[in-house]
py3Dmol code that shows the C-alpha trace and the ligand (Angstrom):
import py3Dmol

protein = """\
ATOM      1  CA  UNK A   1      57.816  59.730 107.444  1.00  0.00           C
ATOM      2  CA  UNK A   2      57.315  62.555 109.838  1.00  0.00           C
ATOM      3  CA  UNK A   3      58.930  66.203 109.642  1.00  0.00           C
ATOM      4  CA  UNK A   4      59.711  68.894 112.380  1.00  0.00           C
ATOM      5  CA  UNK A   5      58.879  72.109 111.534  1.00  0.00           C
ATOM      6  CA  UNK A   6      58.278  75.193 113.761  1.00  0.00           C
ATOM      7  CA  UNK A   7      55.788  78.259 113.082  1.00  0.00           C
ATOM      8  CA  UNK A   8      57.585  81.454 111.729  1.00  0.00           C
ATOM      9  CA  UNK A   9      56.180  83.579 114.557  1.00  0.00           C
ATOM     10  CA  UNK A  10      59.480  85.367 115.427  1.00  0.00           C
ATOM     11  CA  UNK A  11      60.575  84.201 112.363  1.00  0.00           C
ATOM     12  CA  UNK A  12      62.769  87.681 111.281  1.00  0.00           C
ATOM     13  CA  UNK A  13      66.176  88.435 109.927  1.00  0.00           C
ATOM     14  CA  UNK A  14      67.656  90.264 113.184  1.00  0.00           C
ATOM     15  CA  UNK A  15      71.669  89.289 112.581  1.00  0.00           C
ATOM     16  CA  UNK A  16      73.810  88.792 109.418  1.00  0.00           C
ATOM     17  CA  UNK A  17      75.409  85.561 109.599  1.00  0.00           C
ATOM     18  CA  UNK A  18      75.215  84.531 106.005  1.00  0.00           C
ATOM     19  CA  UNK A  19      75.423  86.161 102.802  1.00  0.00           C
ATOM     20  CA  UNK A  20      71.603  85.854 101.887  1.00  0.00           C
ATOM     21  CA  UNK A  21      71.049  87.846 105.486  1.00  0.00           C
ATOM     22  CA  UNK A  22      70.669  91.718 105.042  1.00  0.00           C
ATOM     23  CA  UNK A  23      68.872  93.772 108.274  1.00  0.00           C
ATOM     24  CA  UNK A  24      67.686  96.162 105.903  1.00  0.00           C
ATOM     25  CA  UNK A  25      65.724  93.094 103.655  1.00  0.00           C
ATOM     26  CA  UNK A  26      62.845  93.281 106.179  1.00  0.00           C
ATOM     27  CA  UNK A  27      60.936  89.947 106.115  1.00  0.00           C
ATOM     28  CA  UNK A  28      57.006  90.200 105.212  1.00  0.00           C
ATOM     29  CA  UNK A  29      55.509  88.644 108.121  1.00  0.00           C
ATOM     30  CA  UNK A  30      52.145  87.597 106.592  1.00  0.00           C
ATOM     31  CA  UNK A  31      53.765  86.664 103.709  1.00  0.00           C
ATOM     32  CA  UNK A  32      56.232  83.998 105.925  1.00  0.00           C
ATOM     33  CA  UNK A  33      53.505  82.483 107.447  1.00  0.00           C
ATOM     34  CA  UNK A  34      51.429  81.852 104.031  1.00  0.00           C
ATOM     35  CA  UNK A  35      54.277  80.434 102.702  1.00  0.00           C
ATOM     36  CA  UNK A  36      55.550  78.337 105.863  1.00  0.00           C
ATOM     37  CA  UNK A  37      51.269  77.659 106.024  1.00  0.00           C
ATOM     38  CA  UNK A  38      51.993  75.976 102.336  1.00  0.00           C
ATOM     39  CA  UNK A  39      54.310  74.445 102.953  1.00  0.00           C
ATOM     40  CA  UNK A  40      52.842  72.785 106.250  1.00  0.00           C
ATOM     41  CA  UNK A  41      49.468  71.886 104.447  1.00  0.00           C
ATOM     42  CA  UNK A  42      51.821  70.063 101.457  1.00  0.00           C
ATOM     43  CA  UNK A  43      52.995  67.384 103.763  1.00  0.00           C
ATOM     44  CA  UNK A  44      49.567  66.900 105.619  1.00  0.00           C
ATOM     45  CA  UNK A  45      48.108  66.613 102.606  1.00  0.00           C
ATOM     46  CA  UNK A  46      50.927  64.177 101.284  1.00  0.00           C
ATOM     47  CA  UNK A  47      49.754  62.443 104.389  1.00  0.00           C
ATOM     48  CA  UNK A  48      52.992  63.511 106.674  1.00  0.00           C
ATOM     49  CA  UNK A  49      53.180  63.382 110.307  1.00  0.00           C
ATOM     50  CA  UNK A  50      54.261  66.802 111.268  1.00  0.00           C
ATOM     51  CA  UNK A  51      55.263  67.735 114.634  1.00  0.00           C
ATOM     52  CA  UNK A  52      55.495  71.284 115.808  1.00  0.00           C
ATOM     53  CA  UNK A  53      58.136  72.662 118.002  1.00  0.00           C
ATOM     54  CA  UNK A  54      57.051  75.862 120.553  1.00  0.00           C
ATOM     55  CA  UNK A  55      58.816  79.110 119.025  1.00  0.00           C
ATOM     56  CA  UNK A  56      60.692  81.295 121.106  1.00  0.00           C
ATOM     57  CA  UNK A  57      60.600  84.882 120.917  1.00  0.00           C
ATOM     58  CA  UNK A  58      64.077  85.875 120.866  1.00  0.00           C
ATOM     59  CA  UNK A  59      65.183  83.286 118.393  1.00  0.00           C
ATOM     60  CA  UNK A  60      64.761  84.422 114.767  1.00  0.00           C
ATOM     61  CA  UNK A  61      65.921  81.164 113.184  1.00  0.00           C
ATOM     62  CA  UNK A  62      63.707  78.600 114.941  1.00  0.00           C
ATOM     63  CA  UNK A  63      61.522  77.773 112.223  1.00  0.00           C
ATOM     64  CA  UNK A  64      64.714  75.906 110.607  1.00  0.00           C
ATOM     65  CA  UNK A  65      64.069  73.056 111.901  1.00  0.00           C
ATOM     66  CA  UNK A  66      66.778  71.058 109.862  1.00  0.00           C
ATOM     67  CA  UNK A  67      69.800  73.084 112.194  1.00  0.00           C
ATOM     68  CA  UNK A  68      68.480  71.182 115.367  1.00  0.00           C
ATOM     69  CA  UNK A  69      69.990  67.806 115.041  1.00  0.00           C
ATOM     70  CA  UNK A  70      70.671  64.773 112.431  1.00  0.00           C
ATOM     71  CA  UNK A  71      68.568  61.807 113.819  1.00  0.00           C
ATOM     72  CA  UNK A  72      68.906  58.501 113.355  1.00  0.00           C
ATOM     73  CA  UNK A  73      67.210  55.125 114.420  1.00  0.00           C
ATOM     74  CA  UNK A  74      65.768  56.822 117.771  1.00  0.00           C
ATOM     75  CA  UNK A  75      69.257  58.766 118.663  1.00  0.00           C
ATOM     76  CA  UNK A  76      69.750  62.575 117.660  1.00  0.00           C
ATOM     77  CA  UNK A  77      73.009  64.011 117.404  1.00  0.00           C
ATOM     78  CA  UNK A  78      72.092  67.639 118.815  1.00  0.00           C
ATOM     79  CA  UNK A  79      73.665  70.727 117.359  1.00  0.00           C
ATOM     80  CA  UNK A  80      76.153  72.971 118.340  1.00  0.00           C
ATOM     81  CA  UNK A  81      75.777  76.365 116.644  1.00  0.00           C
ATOM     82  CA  UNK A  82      79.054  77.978 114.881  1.00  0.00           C
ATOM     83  CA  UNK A  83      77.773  81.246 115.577  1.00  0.00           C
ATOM     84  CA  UNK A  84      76.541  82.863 119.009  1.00  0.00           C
ATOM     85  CA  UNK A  85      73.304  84.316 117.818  1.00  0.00           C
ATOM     86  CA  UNK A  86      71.900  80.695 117.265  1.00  0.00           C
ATOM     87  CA  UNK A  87      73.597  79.343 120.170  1.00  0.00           C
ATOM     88  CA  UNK A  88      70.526  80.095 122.534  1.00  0.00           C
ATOM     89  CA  UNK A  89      68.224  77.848 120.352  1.00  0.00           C
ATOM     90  CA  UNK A  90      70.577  74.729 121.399  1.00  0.00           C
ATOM     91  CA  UNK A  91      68.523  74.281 124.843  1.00  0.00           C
ATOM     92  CA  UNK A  92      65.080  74.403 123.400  1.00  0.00           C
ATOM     93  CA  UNK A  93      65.924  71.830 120.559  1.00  0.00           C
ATOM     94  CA  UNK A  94      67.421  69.421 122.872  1.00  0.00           C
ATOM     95  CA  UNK A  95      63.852  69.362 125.421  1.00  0.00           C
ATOM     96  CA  UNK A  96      62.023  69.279 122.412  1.00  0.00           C
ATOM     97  CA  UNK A  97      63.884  66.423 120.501  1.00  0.00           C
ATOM     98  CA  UNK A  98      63.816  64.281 124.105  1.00  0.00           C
ATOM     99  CA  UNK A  99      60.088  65.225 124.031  1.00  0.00           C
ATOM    100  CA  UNK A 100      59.685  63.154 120.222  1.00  0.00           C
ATOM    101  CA  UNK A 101      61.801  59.912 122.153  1.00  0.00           C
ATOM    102  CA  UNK A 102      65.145  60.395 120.776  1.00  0.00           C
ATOM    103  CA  UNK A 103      67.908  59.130 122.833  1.00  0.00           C
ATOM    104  CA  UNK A 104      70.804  62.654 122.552  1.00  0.00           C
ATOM    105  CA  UNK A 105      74.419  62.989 122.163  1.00  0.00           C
ATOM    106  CA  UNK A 106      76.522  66.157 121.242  1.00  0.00           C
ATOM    107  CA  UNK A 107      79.367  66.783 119.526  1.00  0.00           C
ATOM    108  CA  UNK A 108      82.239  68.130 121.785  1.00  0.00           C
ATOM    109  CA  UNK A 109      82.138  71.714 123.471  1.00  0.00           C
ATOM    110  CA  UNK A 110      84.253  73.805 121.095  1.00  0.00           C
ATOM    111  CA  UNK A 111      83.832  72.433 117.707  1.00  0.00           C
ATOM    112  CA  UNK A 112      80.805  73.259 115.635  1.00  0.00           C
ATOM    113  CA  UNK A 113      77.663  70.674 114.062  1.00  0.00           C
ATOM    114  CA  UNK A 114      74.396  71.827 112.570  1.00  0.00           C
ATOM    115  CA  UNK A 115      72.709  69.110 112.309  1.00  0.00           C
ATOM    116  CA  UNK A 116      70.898  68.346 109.011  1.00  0.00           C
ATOM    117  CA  UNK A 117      72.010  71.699 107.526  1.00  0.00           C
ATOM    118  CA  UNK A 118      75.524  69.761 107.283  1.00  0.00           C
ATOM    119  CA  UNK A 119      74.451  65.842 107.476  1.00  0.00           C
ATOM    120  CA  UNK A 120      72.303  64.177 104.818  1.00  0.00           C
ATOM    121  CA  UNK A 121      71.478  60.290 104.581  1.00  0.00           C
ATOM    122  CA  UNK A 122      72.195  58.943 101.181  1.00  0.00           C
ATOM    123  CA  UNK A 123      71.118  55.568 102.105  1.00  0.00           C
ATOM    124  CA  UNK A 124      72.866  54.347 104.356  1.00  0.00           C
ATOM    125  CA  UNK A 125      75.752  56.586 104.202  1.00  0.00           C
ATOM    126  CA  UNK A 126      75.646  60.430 105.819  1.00  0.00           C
ATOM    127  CA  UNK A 127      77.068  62.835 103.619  1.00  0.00           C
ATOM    128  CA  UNK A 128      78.360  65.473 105.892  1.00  0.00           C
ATOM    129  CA  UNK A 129      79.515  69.192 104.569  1.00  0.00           C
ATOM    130  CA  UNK A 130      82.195  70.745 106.169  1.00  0.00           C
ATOM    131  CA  UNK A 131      83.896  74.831 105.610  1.00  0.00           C
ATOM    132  CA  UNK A 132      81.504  76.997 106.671  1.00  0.00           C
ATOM    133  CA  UNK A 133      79.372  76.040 109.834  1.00  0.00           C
ATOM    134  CA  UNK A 134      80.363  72.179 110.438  1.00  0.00           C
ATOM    135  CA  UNK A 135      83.575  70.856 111.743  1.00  0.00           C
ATOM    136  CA  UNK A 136      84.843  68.008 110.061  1.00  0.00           C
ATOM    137  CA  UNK A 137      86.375  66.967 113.120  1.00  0.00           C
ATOM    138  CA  UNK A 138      82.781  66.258 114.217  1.00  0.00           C
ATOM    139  CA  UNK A 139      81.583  64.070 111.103  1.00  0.00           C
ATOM    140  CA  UNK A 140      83.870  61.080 112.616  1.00  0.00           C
ATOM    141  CA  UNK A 141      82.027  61.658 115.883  1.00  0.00           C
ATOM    142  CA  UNK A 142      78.495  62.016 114.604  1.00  0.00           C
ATOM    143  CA  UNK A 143      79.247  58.546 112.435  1.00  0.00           C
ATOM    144  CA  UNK A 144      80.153  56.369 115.651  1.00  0.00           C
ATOM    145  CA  UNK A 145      77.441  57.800 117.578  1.00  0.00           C
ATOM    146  CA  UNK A 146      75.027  56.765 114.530  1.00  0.00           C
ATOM    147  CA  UNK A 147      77.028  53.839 113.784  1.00  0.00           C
ATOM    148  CA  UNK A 148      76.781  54.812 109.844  1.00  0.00           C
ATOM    149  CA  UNK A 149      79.830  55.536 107.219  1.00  0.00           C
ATOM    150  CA  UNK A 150      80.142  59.427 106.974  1.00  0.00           C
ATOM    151  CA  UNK A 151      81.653  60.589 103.784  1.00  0.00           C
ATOM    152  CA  UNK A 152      83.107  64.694 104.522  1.00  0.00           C
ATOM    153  CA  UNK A 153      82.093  66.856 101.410  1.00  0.00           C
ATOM    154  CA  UNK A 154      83.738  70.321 101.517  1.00  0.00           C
ATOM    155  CA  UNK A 155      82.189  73.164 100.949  1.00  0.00           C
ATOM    156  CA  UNK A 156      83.479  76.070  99.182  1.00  0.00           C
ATOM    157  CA  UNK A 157      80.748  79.032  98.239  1.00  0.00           C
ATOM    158  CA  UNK A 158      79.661  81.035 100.916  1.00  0.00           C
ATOM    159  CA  UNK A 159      76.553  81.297  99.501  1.00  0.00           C
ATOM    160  CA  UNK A 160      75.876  77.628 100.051  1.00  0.00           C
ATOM    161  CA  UNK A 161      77.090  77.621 103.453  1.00  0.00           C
ATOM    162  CA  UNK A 162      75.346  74.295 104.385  1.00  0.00           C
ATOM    163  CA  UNK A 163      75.224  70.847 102.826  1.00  0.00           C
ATOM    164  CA  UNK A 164      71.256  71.414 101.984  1.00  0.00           C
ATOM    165  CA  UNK A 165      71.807  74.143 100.534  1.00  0.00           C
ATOM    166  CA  UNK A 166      73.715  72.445  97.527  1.00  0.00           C
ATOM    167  CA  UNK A 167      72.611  69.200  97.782  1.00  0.00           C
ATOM    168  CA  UNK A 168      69.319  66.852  97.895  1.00  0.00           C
ATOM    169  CA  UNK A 169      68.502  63.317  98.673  1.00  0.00           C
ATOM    170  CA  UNK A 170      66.068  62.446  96.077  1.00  0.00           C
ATOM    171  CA  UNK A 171      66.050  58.620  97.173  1.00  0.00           C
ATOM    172  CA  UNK A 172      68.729  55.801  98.422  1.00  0.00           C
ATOM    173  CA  UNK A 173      70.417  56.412  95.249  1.00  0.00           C
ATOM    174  CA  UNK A 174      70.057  59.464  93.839  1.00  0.00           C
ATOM    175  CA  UNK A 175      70.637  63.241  94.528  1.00  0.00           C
ATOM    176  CA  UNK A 176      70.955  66.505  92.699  1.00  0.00           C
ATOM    177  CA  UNK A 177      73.693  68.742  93.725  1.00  0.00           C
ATOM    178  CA  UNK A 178      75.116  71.903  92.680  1.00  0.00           C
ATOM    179  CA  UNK A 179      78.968  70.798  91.781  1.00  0.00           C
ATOM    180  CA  UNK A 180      80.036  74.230  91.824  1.00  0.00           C
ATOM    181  CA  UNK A 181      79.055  75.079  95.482  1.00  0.00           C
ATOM    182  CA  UNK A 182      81.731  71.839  96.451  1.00  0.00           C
ATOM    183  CA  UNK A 183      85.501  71.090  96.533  1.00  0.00           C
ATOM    184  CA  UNK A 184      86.344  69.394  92.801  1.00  0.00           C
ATOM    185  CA  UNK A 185      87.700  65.974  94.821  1.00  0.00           C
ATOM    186  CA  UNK A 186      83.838  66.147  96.722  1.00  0.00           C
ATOM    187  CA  UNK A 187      82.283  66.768  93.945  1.00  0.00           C
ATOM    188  CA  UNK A 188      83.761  63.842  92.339  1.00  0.00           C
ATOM    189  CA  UNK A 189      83.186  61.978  94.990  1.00  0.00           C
ATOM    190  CA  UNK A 190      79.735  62.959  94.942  1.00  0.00           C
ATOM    191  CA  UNK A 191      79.292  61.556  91.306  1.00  0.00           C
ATOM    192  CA  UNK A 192      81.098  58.377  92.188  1.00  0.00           C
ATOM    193  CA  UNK A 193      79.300  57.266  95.396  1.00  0.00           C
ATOM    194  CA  UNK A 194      76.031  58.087  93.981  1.00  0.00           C
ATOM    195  CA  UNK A 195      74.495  56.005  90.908  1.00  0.00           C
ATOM    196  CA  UNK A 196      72.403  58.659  89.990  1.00  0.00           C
ATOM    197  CA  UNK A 197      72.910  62.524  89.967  1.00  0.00           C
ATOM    198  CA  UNK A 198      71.331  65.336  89.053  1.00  0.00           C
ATOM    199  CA  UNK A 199      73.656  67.881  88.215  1.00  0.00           C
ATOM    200  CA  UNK A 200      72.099  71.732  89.063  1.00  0.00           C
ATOM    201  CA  UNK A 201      73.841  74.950  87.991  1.00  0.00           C
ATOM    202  CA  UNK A 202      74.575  77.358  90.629  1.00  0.00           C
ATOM    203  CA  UNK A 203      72.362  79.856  89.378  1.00  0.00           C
ATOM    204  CA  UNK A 204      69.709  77.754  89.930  1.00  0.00           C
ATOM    205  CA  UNK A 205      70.811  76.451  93.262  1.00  0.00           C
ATOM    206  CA  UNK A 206      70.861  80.012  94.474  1.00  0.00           C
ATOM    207  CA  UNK A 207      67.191  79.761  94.252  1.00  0.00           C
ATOM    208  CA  UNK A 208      67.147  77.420  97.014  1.00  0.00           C
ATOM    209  CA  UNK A 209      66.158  74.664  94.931  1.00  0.00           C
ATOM    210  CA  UNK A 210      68.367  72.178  96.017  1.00  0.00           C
ATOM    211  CA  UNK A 211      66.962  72.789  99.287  1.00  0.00           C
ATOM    212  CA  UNK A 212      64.222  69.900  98.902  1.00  0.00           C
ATOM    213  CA  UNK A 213      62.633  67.098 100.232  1.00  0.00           C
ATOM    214  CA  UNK A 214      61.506  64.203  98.574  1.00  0.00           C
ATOM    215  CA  UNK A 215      57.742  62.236  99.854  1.00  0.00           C
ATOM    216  CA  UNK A 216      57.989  59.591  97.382  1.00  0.00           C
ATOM    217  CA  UNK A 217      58.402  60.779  93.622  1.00  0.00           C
ATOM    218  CA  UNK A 218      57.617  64.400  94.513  1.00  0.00           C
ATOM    219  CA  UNK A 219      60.308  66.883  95.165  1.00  0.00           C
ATOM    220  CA  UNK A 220      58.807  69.908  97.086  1.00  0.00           C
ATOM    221  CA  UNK A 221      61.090  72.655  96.196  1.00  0.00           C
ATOM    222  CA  UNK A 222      61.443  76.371  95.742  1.00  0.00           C
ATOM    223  CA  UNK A 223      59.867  78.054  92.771  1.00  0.00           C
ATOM    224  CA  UNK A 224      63.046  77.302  90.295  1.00  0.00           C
ATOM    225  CA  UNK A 225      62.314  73.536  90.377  1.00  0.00           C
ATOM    226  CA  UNK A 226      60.650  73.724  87.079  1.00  0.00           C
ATOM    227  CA  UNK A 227      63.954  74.107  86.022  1.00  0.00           C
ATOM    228  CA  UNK A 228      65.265  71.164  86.491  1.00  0.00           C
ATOM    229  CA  UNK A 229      61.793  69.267  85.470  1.00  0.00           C
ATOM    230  CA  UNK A 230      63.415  67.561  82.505  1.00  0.00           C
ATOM    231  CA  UNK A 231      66.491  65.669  84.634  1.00  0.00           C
ATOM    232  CA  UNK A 232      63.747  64.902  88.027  1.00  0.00           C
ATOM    233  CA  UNK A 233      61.549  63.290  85.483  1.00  0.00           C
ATOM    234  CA  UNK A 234      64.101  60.647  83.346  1.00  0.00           C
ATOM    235  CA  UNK A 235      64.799  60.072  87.354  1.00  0.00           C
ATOM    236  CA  UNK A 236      61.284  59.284  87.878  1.00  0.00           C
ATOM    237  CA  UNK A 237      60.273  62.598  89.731  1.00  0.00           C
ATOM    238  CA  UNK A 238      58.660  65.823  89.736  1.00  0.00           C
ATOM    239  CA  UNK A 239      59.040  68.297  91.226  1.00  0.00           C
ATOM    240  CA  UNK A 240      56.677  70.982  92.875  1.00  0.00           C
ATOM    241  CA  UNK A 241      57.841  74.975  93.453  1.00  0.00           C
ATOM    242  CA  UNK A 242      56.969  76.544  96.542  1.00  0.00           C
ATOM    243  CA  UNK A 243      57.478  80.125  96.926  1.00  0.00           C
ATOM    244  CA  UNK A 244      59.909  80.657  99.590  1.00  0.00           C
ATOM    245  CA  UNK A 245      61.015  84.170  99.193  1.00  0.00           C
ATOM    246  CA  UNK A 246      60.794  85.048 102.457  1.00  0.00           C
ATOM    247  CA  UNK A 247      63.048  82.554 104.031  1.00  0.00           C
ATOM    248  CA  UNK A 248      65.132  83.280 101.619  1.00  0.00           C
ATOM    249  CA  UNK A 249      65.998  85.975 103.155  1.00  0.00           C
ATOM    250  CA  UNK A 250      67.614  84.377 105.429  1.00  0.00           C
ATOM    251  CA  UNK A 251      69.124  82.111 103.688  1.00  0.00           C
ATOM    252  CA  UNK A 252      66.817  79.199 104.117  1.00  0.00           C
ATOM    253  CA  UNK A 253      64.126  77.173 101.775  1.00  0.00           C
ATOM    254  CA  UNK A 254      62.139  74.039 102.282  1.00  0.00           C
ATOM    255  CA  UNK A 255      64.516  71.783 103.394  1.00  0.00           C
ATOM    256  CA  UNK A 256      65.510  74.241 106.275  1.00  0.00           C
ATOM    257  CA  UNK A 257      62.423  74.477 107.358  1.00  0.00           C
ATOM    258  CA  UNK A 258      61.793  70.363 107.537  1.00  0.00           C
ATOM    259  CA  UNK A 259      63.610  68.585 109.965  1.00  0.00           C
ATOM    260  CA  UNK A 260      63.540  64.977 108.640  1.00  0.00           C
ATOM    261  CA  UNK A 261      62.399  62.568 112.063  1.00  0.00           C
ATOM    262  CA  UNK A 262      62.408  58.681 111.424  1.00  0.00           C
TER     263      UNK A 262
END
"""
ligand_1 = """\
12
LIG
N 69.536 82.081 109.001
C 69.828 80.687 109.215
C 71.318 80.516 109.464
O 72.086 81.190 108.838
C 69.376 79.877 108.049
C 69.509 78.397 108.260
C 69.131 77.594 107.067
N 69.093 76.222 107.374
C 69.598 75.248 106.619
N 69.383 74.032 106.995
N 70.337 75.486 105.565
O 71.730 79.742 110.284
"""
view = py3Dmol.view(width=600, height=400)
view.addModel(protein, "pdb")
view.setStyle({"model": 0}, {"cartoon": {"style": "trace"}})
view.addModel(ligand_1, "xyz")
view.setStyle({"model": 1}, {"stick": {}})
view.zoomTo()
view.show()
């Protein structure tokens, strides 16, 4: 497995484009890179391939990685940013994603994607979110060009204003989710597609800890995930908290930071 990630060093909360964003919450800069720094030395040491993107000054929201693109079997499906102030990242994701190999495609000009914020393998199937920053009209058009079965999940808390944000992969047939951050019918779906769930109350979702990614039976999470110990374990996982308060502040934890790469 191999992860994307990008160093935090304009890494900054500069806009408001989600409820977690506040100008005034100014980011520790040292205290970003320790914990971005952690969080790059967990997957070496879990024996990760991680490439690095180049930052761009100018670009506050580089280091989430996850926003560039869903990839699949060699293509990427590129983003297209809902909002302008993240629109001027789109360029430098696609040079560095036909850098790693991957063959690109885009969703069409005028409808929004963001990549694995919003699109999420299950398996085989990509659970794509849709209300806040995704289309849905794109999840039909991200499925053909991956050739995979897309399943929409709307969602409804604009605190959990991408699909990561409320919901984690934990293997082929199992993920925890926050039900309450979803439309009831997608949150039944949820349970009904998936053989295994773990069900996460929002008040622990808001501390990003559904925002996770799985390297085997460990879940590297925020700090929080000890709260959910109990239900990874009868799953056959544990999980590990990483403090992530500074990302936080802009709305992002691990998962944001990781772009997935196969
Ligand atoms: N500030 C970023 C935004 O609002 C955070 C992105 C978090 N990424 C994610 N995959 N949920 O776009």
């Amino acid at each position: 497995m191999a992860i994307l990630m990008c160093r935090p060093d304009y890494f900054g909360v500069e806009y408001e484009i989600n409820p977690w964003m506040h100008i005034q919450n100014e980011v520790d800069h040292d205290r970003a890179e320790e914990q971005w720094n952690a969080l790059f030395d967990a997957y070496q040491q879990l024996g990760l391939d991680v490439e690095l993107v180049e930052p761009v000054r100018g670009n506050p929201d580089m280091p989430f990685t996850a926003n560039a693109a869903v990839v699949r079997a060699g293509k990427a499906v590129v983003s297209r940013f809902r909002h302008p102030e993240r629109q001027s990242e789109e360029p430098f994701w696609r040079a560095a994603l036909t850098d790693l190999g991957y063959r690109l495609s885009q969703t069409p000009e005028g409808l929004s994607f963001e990549g694995a914020g919003d699109a999420l393998f299950v398996g085989d199937r990509l659970f794509a979110g849709y209300g806040f920053r995704t289309d849905r009209e794109t999840h039909a058009i991200v499925g053909e060009a991956l050739d995979v079965e897309v399943v929409s999940l709307q969602l409804v808390d604009p605190r959990f204003y991408h699909l990561d944000t409320c919901l984690c992969p934990l293997g082929p047939e199992t993920v925890m989710f926050a039900p309450g951050a979803f439309a009831p019918a997608s949150a039944r779906a949820i349970r009904k597609l998936v053989p295994h769930v773990i069900e996460v109350p929002l008040r622990l979702a808001e501390g990003f800890v559904c925002n996770a990614i799985t390297v085997g039976d460990q879940v590297l999470s925020s700090v929080g995930v000890e709260r959910v110990e109990g239900s990874l374990e009868r799953e056959g996982f544990s999980g590990r908290g990483l403090p992530m308060t500074e990302f936080i502040k802009a709305g992002g934890g691990v998962r944001c930071l990781s772009l997935v790469l196969d």
